[in-house]
N, C-alpha and C positions, 0 to 999 in steps of 0.2 A: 251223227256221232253218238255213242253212248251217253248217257249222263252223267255216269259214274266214271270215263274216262274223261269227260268234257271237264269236271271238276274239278280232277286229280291233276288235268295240264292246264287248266287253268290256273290252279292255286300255286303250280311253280312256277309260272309265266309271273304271277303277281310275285314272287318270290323274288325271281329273278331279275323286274321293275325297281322292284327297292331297292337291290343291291346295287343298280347302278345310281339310286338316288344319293345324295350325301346325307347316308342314314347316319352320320357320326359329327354331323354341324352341329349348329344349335339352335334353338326353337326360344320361342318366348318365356323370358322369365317370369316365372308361375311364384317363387320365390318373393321376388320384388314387389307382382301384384299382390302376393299375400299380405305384404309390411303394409302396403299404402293402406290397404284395410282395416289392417290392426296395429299401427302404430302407437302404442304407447307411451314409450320413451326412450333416448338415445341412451347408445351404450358408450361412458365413458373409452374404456379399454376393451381389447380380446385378446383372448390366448385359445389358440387354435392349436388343438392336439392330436396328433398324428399318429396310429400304431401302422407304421409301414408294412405294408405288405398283410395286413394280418385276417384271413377267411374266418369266418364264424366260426369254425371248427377252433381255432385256436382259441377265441372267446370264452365261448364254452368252459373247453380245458381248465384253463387257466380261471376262469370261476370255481370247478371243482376241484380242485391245487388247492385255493387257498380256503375253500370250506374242510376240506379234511385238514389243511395244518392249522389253520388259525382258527376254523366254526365260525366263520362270518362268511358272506357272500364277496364277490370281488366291491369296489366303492362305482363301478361304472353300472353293474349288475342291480347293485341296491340303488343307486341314481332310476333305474327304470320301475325295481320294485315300489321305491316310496312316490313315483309318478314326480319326481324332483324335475326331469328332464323332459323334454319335446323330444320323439323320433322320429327317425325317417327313413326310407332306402334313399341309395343314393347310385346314377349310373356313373360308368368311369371313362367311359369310350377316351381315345384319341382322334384327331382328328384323321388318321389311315386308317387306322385298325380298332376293334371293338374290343383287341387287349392290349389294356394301357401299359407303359410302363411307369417309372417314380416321374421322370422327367414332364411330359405330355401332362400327365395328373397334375402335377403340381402347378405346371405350368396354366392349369384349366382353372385353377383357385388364382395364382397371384398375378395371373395376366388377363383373367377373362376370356381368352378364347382359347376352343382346344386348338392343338398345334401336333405335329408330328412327334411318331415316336423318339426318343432321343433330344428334342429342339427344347431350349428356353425359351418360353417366352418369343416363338418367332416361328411364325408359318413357312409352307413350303416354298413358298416366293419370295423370302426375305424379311415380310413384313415385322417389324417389332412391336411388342405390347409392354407398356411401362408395368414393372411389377410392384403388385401393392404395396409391400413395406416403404420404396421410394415415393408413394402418393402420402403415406400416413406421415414421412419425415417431414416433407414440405409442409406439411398441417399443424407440422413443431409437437409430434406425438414421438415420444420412447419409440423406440423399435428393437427387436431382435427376434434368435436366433438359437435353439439347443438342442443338441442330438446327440445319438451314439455313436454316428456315423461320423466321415469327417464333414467338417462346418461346409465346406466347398460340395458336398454330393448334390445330387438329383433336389432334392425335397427341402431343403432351404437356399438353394439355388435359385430355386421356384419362387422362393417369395421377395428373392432381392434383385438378383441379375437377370442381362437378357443375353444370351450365347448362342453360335451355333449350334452345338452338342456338348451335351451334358457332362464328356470327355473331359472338356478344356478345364481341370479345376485348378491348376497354376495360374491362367487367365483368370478365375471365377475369384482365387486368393487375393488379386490384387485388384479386381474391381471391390472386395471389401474393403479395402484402403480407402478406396478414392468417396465411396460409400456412407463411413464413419459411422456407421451403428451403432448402437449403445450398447449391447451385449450379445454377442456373439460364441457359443462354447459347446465342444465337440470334440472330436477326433479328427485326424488328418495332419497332423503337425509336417507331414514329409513335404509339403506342398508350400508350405510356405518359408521354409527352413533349406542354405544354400546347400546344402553339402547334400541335398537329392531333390531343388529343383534342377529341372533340365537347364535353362539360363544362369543358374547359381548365383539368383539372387538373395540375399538375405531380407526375408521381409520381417521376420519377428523384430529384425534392428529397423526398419524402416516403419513398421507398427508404432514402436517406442518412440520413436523418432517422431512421430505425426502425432505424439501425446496419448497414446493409450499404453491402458493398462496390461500386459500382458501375464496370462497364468502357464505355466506349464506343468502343475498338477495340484492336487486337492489343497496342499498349502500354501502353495500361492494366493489360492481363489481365497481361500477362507481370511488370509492375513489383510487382502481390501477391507476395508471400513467404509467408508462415507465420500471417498475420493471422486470430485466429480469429473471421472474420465470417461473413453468408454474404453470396454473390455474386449479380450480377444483371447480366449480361455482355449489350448489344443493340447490334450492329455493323453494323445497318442499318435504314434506315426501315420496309424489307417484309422478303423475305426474302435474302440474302446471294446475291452475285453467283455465277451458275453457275462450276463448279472447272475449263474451261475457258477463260472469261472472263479469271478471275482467274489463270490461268500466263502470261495473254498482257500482263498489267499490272501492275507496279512497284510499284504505287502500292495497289495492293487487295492483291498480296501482303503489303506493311507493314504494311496498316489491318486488314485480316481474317483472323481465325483460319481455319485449315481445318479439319473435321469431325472430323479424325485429332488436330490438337493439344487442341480442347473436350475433347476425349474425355480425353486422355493430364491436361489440368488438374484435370477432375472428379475423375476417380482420384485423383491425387494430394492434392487436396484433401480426400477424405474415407476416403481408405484406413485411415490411423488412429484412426479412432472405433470407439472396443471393444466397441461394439455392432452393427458392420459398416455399409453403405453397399447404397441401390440406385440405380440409375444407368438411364435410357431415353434412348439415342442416335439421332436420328432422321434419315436422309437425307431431309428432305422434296422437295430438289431434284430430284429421281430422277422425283418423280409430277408435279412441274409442266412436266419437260423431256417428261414422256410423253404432258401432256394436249398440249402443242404440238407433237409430235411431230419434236423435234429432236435427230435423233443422235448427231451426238458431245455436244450437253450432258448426255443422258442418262447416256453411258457414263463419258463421264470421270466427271460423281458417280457413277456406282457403283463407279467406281477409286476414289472418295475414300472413301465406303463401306467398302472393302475395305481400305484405310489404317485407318480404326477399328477391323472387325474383328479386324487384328493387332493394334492398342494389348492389346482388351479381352483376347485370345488368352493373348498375353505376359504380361500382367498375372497372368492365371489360372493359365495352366501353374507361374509361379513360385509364388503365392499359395495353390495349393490347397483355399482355402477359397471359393473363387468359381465361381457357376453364368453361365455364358455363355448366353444364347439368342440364335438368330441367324434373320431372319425377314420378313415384310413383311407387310403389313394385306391386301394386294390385290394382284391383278394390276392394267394399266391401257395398253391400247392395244396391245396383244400386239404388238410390231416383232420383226422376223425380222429373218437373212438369207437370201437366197434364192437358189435354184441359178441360172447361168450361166456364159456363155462364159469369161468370164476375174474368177471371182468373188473369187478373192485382190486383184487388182490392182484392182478393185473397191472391195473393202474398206478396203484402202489407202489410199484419198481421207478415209476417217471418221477411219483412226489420228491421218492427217497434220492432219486438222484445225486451224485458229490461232483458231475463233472459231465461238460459236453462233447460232442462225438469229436470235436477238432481239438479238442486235447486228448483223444484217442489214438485218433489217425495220425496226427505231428509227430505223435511218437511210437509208430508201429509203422516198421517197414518191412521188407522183403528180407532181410535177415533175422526176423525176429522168430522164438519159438515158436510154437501153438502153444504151450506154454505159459509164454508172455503176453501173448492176445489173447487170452482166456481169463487171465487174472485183473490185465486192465478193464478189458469192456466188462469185468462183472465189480472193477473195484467204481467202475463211472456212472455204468447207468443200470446196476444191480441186475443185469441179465447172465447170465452163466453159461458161456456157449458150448456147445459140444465139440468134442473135438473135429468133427465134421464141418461142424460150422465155421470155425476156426480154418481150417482147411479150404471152405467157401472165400473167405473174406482176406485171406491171403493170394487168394487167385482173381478177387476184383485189384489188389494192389498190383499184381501185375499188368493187369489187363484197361487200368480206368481209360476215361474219354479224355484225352487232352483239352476239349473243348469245353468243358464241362462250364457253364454259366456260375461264376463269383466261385471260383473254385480254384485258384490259385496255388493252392498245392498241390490239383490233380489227386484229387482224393478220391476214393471210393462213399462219398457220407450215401447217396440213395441205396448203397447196395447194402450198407451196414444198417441204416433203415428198416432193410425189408427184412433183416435177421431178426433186429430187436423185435419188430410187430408179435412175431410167435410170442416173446414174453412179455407185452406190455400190450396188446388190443391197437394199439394206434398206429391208423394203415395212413398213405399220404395218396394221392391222385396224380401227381407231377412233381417237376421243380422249377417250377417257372410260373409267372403270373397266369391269372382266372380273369376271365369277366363278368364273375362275379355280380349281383347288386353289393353295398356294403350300405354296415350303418354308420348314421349318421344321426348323434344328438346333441340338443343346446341345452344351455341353459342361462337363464338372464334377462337384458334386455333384447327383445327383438327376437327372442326365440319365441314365442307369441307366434308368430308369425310363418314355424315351419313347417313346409304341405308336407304329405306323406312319400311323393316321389321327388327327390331332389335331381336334376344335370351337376356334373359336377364344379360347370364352368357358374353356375348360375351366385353360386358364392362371392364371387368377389364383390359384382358391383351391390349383392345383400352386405357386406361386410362396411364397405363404400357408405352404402345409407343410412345403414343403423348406426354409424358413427357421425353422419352428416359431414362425411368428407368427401366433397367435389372430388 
């Protein structure tokens, strides 16, 4: 046989080997052997922060956002610049496929093993894995839970319950009941609320009823004091209006917390339990701006994101006894910016942004002028479309995919996307998760300890040790 042919079918034969291998199990924790090594000292508490869904590309961005409006670097960015943090890549696989989705992910952090796409916390056979926030209560440590998303999705799902599919979030509602968490706060109020569960249960009266506190928006939360209950904070039907959205409205800044104050209340809330406090912060809004590929909502939550991070940062650097991990489940529609002529002035149009493409689309339909989609999509995101274009993007509203992934209103947002890129440089890959590496950095106790390639199941029982919690 040739050699050069013998190599060529060779190297796919060996391709071909591995794929029937269970290239997506998991291998020894490299992680844990690090800690035994360099163990220093336990960490009181963690808060473990989550930009869902968010590829480099958005990183990036959203560093250069906030260096042109503020002239500082993002706080996650200078965390690497001042060498404050420990890095790592990190893989995301699930236990079928090598693109994860929130579920699988999460499920790889708060159960230790990966498991299928869609599963909590529970293999393809059944099997369940207790998820770690229930291992840290038993140890009589604070716990919770804050997102933008509702409290019940994929990614704090992951660190409390164990479900079929990540589906059940009226299920997932009411195993937070039986749960008792200490603070819990987010979006999704329809799920728990009778009048649009399916069973028409009222659980906000049966929350109360089993002695928690409940918020159902920013004044509620704020009028708690010292109340030793636990909380059950839900400031929106689905999930909490993009951090965009809400700068440009009065009215959602008074009703809704931002990601950066959840954050700063959790803390506060459970920092004095003498048995410490864990804490999972999630930007879910990050991945829903990236399945619909819309730019500035992406980036502004990852500003808000990076508002958390410093909460969690400051919190730590004084506290010393807290391990920070900072990180995200996946990548997801990989958006760039991309070289041209005048790619500053460009970008520019994203900074200035007043508003995201789903407060475009909600209110542009098939009876509107050209006119009217002209004036909005340049009063939103400072793009100024031709009348052509215009003419384009009333032909995607006729035409969208019903099927479109977290698109609920059958929207056109990828095809309004690829309009915007002509004036703004920022092109997107997909609308649907990457598999990506992603980062992943600590800081604290036990972050000592992080190799450069992280699994991403290999975390928990690191979380487990560095706490000295069986």
């Amino acid at each position: 046989m040739n050699r050069r042919k013998f190599i060529r079918t060779s190297g796919l034969l060996g391709f071909g080997a591995a794929m029937t291998t269970p290239v997506f199990g998991q291998t020894q924790n490299q992680l844990l052997t690090s800690l035994d090594k360099s163990f220093q000292k336990s960490a009181k508490n963690i808060i473990f922060l989550v930009s869902d869904g968010m590829s480099i590309g958005t990183l990036k961005m959203a560093d250069i956002l906030i260096q042109q409006r503020e002239g500082r670097k993002s706080y996650w960015m200078q965390a690497y610049a001042d060498n404050l943090v420990k890095r790592a890549l990190m893989d995301t696989s699930s236990a079928d496929s090598m693109v994860t989705d929130s579920a699988a992910a999460g499920s790889a952090w708060g159960g230790g093993s990966r498991v299928p796409n869609g599963k909590l916390n529970m293999d393809a056979e059944g099997n369940k894995f207790t998820p770690i926030l229930q291992k840290f209560k038993k140890q009589h440590k604070a716990v919770g839970c804050v997102t933008t998303v509702p409290i019940t999705h994929a990614t704090p799902a992951s660190f409390c319950v164990t479900q079929p599919h990540r589906s059940m979030q009226e299920e997932i509602a009411e195993d937070y009941l039986a749960l008792r968490f200490d603070v819990m706060l987010g979006g999704g109020a329809k799920y728990f609320k009778k009048n649009t569960r399916k069973d028409g249960k009222d659980l906000l009266k049966s929350f109360k009823d089993a002695g928690f506190y409940v918020a159902e928006d920013k004044n509620n939360l704020n009028a708690l004091k010292s109340e030793n209950k636990p909380v059950l904070g839900v400031f929106d039907e689905e999930g909490l209006p993009y951090t965009i959205d809400q700068m440009a409205d009065a009215t959602l800044q008074k009703a809704i917390p931002t990601l950066a104050e959840m954050t700063k209340f959790a803390i506060d809330s459970m920092k004095d339990n003498a048995n410490g406090f864990v804490l999972q912060v999630e930007a879910g809004k990050v991945d829903w701006a990236a399945h619909a590929n819309d730019t500035a909502a992406i980036l502004y939550d990852q500003v808000a994101f990076d508002d958390a991070v410093k909460v969690a940062l400051d919190f730590a650097q004084q506290d010393q006894n807290t391990l920070v991990i900072i990180t995200t489940d996946h990548g997801n529609a990989n958006p760039g910016l991309f070289y041209g002529k005048n790619v500053a002035e460009s970008f520019q149009r994203v900074i200035d942004a007043k508003q995201s493409n789903e407060w475009i689309l909600k209110e542009v339909n098939r009876s509107s002028s050209i006119q009217q989609i002209v004036e909005r999509v340049e009063h939103a995101s400072n793009c100024k479309l031709s009348d052509g274009e215009a003419l384009e993007l009333m032909g995607f509203l006729k035409s969208v995919d019903p099927d479109q992934i977290y698109n609920p209103y059958r929207l056109p947002f990828a095809d309004l996307a690829k309009l915007q890129q002509r004036y703004t440089q920022v092109g997107w890959a997909a609308t649907n998760h990457s598999a990506d590496f992603v980062e992943l950095a600590m800081y604290g106790p036990g972050s000592e300890a992080l190799v450069p390639f992280v699994n991403n199941y290999e975390l928990h029982d690191f979380m487990l040790a560095v706490t000295g919690t069986k």
